[in-house]
Phi, psi and omega in degrees: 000151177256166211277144144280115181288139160342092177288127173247346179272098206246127183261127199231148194247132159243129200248121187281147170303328186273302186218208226229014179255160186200127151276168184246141183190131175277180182219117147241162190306359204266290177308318191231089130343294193290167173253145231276152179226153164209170176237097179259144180287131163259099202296000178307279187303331187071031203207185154261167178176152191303141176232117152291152166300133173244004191113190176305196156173000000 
């Protein structure tokens, strides 16, 4: 059998501050520990606002 390599690449949901929509995006873990803020359009609200890491998926 081969060896299974490290995923160090993680697919992670930013969850809006504002309303109930969310994007998907990977990350890796190596690089960014912390977890991610970006300010994205939210196409809800219809503005930009802030988006969090909300966990895996």
């Amino acid at each position: 059998m081969a060896k299974q390599k490290k995923g160090y690449l993680t697919r992670v949901r930013l969850k809006s501050t504002e309303s109930p929509h969310c994007y998907y995006t990977t990350k890796n873990k190596r690089n960014l520990p912390n977890k991610l803020e970006f300010k994205k359009y939210d196409p809800v609200v219809r503005r930009h606002v802030l988006y969090r890491e909300s966990g895996k998926v």
